[in-house]
C-alpha positions in Angstrom: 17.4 -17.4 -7.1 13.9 -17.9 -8.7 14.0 -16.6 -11.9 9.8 -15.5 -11.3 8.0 -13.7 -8.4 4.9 -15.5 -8.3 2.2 -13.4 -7.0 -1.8 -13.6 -6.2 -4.3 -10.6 -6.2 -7.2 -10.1 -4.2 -9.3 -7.5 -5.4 -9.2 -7.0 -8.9 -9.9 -3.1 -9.1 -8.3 -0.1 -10.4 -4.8 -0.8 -8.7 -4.6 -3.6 -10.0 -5.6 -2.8 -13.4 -2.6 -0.5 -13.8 -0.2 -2.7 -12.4 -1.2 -5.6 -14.7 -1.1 -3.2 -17.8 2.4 -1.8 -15.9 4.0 -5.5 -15.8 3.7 -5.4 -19.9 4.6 -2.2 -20.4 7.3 -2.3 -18.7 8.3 -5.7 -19.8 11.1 -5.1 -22.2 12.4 -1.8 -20.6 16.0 -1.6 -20.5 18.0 0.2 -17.5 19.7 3.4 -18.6 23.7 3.7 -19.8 24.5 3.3 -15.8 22.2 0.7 -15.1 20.1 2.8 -12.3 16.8 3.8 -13.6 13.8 2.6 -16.0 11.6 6.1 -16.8 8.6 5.7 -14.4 10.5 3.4 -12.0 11.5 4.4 -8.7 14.7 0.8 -8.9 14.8 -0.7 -12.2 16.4 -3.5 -10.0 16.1 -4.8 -6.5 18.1 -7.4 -5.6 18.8 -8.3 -9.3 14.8 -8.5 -10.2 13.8 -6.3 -12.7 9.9 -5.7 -12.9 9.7 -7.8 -15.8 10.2 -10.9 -13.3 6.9 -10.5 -11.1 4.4 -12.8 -12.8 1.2 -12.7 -11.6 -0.3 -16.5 -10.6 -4.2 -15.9 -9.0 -6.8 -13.3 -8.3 -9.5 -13.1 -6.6 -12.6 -10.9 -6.5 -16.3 -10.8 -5.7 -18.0 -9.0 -8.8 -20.1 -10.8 -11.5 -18.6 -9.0 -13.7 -15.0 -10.1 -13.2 -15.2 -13.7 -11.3 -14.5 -16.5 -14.0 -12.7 -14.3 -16.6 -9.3 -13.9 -17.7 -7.6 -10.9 -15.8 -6.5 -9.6 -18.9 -10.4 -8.9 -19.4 -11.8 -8.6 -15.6 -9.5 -5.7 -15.3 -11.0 -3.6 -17.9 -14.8 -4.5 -16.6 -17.2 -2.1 -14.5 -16.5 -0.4 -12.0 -13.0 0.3 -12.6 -12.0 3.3 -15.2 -8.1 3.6 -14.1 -6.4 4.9 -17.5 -5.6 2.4 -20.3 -2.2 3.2 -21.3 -1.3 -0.5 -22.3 -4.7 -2.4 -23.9 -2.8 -5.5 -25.1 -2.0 -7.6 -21.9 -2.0 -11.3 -21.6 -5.1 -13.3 -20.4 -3.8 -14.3 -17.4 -5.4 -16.1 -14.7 -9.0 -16.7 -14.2 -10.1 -14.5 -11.7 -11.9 -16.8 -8.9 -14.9 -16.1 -6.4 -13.8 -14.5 -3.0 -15.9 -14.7 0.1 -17.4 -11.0 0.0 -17.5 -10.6 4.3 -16.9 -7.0 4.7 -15.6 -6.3 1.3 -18.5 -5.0 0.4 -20.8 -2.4 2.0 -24.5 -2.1 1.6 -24.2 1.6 -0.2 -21.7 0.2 -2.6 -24.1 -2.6 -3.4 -26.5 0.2 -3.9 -25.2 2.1 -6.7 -25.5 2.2 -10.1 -23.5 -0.5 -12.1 -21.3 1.9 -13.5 -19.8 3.1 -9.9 -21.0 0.2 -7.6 -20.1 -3.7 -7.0 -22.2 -6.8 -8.2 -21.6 -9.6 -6.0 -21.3 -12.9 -8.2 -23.7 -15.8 -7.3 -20.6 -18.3 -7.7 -19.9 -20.5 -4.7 -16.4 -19.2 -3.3 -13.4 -21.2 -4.4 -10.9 -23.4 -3.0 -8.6 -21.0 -2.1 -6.5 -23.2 0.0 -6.0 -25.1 -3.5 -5.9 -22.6 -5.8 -2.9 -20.7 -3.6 -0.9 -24.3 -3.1 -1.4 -24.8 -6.9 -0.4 -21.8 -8.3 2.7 -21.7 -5.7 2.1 -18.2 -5.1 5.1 -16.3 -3.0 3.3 -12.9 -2.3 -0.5 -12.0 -1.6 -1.5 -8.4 -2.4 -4.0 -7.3 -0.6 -6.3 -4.9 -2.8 -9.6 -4.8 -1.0 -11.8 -2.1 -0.8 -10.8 0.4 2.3 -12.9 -0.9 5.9 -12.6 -4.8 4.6 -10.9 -6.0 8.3 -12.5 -9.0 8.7 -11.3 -10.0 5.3 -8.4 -9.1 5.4 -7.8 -10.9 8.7 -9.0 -14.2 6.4 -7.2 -13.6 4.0 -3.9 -12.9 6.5 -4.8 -16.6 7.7 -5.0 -18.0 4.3 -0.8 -16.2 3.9 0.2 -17.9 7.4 -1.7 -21.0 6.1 0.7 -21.4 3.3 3.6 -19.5 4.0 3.1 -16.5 1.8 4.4 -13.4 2.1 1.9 -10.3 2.6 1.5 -6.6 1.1 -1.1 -5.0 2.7 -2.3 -1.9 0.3 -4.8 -1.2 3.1 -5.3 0.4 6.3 -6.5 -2.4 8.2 -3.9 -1.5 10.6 -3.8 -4.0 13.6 -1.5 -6.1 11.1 1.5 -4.0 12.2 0.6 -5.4 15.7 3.3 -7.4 17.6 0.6 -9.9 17.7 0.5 -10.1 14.2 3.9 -9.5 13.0 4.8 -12.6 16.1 2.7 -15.0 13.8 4.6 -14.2 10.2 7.9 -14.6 12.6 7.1 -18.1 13.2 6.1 -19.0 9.8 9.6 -17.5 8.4 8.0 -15.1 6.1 8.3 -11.0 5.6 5.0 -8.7 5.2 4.7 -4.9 4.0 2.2 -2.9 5.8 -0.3 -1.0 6.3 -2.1 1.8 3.8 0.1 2.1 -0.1 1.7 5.6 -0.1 1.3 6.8 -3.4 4.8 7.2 -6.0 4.8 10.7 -5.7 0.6 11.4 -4.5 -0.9 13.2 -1.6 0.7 11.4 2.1 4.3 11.5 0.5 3.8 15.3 -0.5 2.4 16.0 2.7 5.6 13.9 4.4 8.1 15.9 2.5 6.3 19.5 3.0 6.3 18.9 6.9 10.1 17.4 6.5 11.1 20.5 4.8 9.9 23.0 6.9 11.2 21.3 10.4 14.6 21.0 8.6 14.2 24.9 7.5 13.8 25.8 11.1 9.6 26.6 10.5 6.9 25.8 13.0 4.0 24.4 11.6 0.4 25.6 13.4 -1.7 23.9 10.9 -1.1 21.1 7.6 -4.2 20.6 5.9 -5.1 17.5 2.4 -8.2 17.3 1.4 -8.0 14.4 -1.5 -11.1 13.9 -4.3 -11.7 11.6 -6.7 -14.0 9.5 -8.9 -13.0 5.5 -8.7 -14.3 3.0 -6.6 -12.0 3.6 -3.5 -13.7 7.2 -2.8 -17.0 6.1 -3.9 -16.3 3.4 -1.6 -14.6 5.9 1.7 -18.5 7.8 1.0 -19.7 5.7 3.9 -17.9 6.9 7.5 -17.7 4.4 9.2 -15.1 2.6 6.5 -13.6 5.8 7.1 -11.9 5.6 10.0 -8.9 4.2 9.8 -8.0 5.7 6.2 -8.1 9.1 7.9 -6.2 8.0 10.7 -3.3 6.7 8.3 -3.5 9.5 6.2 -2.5 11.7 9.3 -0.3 9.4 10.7 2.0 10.4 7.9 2.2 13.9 8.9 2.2 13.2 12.7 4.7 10.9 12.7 7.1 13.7 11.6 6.6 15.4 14.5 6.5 12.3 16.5 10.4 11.6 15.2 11.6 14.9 16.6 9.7 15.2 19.3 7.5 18.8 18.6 3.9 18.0 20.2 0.9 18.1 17.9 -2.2 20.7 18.8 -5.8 18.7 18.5 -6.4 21.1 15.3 -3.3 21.0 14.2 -3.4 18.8 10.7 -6.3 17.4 8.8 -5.8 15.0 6.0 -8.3 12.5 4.7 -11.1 12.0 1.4 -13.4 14.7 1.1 -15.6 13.3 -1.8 -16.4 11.3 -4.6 -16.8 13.4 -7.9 -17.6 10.6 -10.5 -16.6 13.1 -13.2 -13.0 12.5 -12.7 -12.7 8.7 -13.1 -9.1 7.6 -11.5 -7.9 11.4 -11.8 -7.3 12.1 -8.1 -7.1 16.2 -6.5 -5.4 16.8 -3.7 -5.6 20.6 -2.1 -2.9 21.1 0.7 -2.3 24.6 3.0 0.1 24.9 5.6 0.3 27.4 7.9 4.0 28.3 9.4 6.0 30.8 11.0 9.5 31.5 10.7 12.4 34.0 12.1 10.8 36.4 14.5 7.3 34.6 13.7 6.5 35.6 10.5 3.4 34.3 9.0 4.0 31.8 5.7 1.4 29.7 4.1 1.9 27.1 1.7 -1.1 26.3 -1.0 0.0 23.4 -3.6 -2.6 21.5 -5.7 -1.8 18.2 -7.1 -3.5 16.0 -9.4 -2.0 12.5 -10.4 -3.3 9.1 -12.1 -4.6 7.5 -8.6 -4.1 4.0 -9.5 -1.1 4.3 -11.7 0.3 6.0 -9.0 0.3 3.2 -6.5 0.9 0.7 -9.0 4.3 2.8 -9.3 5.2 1.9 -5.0 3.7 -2.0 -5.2 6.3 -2.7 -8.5 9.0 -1.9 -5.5 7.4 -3.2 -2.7 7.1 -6.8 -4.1 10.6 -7.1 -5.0 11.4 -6.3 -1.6 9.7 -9.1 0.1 11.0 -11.6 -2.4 14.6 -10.2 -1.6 13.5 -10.4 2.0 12.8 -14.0 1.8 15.9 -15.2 0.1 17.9 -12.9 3.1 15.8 -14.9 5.6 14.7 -11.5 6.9 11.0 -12.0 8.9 8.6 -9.5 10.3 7.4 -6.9 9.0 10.3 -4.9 6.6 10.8 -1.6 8.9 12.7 0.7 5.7 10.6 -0.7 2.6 7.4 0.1 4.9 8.1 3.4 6.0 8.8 4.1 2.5 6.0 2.4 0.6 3.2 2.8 3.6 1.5 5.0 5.2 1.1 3.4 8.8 4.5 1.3 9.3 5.4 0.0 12.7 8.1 2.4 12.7 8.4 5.8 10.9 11.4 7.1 9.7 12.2 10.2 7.6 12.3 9.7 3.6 16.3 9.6 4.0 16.5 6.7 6.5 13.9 4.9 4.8 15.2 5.2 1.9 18.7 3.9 3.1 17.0 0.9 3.8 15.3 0.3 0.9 19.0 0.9 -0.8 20.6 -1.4 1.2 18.2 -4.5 0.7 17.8 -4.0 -3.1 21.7 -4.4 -3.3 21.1 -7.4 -0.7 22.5 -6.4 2.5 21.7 -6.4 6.2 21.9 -3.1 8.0 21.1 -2.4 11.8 17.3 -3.0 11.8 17.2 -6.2 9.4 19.9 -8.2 11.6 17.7 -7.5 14.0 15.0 -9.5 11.7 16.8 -13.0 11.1 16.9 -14.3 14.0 13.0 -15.5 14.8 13.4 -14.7 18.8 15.0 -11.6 17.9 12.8 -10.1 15.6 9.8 -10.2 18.0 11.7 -8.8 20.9 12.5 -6.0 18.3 8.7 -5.9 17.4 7.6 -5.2 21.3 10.1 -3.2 21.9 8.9 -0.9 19.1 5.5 -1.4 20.2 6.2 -0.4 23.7 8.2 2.7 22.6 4.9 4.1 21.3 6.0 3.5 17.6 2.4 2.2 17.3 0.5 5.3 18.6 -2.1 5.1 15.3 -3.4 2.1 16.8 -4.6 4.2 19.8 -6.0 6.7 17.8 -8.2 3.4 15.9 -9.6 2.2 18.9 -6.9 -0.9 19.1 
């Protein structure tokens, strides 16, 4: 077992800020008198690594302001503003030019240094060198919310060199059997699609709708409106990045419903970003109301705020979700990782309720094969398993897309 998770970054924003101050915080952290939890930490181990282990070995971005500097500085540069709870990081890799392709849109381009991007006038690296050099394992996929086409490349650049792939994103064709058929055949496992926060506005939403199907409530209506002042909803202003987010973000709720089989009404949910407020920096609001009706159809509604660190947040899920696919590996489980993608995603290829997934999740941090993942170690196997899925409807999101 390598002692070190060697991982690569592209996009060096405000995710990726707190997780790189979150690796040194969290550095020396003991587990508790049992040996189950670190404060902060969802598993303090999984499959034996502790957080401590993941080292991160590349980065990429686009921004002047960031490409050719340590990423112990670039992640304290404009635009981001995510919270500094841990100033004193190490230097870290240089952070290297990335082709821009649809990384960046014209409006973010557009706005003042402070909130917008600055594309470098560096040539774009070798990437195929600097990923074989660095002998990177993972690739974390960090880019800005409507970047398909390069996230496709950078996809590529993973099959290329046999890297595994956590897709923070919703670019959400990479769940497709199509996809998922091509990290088969190059042995590796992938996470996807969309990051679902550590405890932020899709996993509330998820647990609210659980709870009131398993306490015998009808739901007519689930409403999230999210705001926020970082990049990503300055970023989600323009619509037509849009799309899929809000498709993803629903998905979450839906696919409750989908699992027990109650039809969803056209106006039935609504969950998405509703603006950028530049006031509150990486602080994101979410506003949810539900509307149910219990024994003899009594009227209940359900109004919750929640406010929450937005990158920190996320940073909390992606500390789990690469320990997975490095477990994964060693297992020789392939494909996309059903349990620790229902339960670190938004848009898995399959849902499952917070109990199942987290069963899975359990059972590969303490390194064994349940009913899904000996389905994923065999190559042939594992994409029968991925149509089959596919032609169940487990992939409906995809419709809803456009795909």
């Amino acid at each position: 077992m390598s002692k070190k998770i060697k991982v690569a970054v592209v996009g060096v924003g405000n995710c990726f800020s707190a997780l790189y101050q979150g690796l040194e915080f969290y550095k020396d952290h003991d587990e508790d008198a049992e040996g189950s939890t670190i404060p902060g930490v969802m598993f303090s181990r999984i499959g034996g690594y502790h957080p401590a282990d993941i080292q991160i070995v590349a980065a990429f971005d686009v921004d002047r302001r960031k490409v050719g500097r340590p990423v112990g500085e670039a992640i304290f540069a404009h635009p981001n503003c995510a919270r500094v709870f841990c100033e004193d990081v190490p230097d870290g890799p240089v952070v290297q030019m990335a082709p821009a392709m649809d990384g960046v849109s014209e409006y973010m381009a557009n706005l003042p240094e402070k909130y917008g991007f600055r594309i470098s006038n560096e040539d774009v690296s070798d990437i195929d060198s600097i990923l074989k050099n660095s002998k990177a394992e993972i690739l974390i996929n960090y880019l800005p919310v409507g970047s398909q086409e390069a996230t496709e490349f950078w996809v590529n650049r993973c099959l290329e060199h046999k890297i595994s792939f956590l897709n923070c994103i919703p670019v959400l064709n990479i769940n497709h059997p199509d996809w998922e058929t091509k990290f088969i055949n190059e042995g590796i496992p992938y996470i996807g699609s969309d990051m679902k926060s550590q405890f932020g506005a899709s996993i509330l939403s998820q647990m609210l709708q659980e709870l009131a199907f398993s306490r015998g409530m009808q739901v007519d209506f689930h409403q999230q409106l999210n705001v926020g002042g970082n990049s990503d909803f300055a970023n989600m202003v323009v619509q037509s990045r849009l799309k899929h987010k809000k498709v993803s973000k629903e998905n979450v709720i839906r696919a409750q419903n989908d699992i027990r089989g109650i039809p969803v009404d056209e106006e039935a949910l609504f969950a998405g970003p509703s603006t950028f407020i530049p006031y509150l920096k990486d602080n994101k609001v979410a506003y949810f109301n539900l509307h149910l009706r219990g024994f003899g159809d009594a009227p209940i509604t359900v109004d919750v705020k929640l406010s929450v660190q937005d990158s920190e947040n996320s940073s909390g899920v992606v500390i789990d979700a690469l320990r997975y696919l490095k477990v994964a590996k060693e297992m020789g489980i392939v494909g996309c990782l059903r349990g620790p993608s229902a339960f670190t995603q938004k848009s898995p290829p399959k849902q499952l309720t917070y109990e199942q997934s987290y069963f899975e999740c359990e059972m590969l941090a303490e390194r064994k094969l349940t009913e899904i993942t000996e389905r994923q170690i065999d190559k042939q196997s594992a994409i029968d398993f991925a149509w089959e899925e596919y032609n169940s409807g487990g992939m409906d999101y995809l419709r809803l897309v456009g795909m």
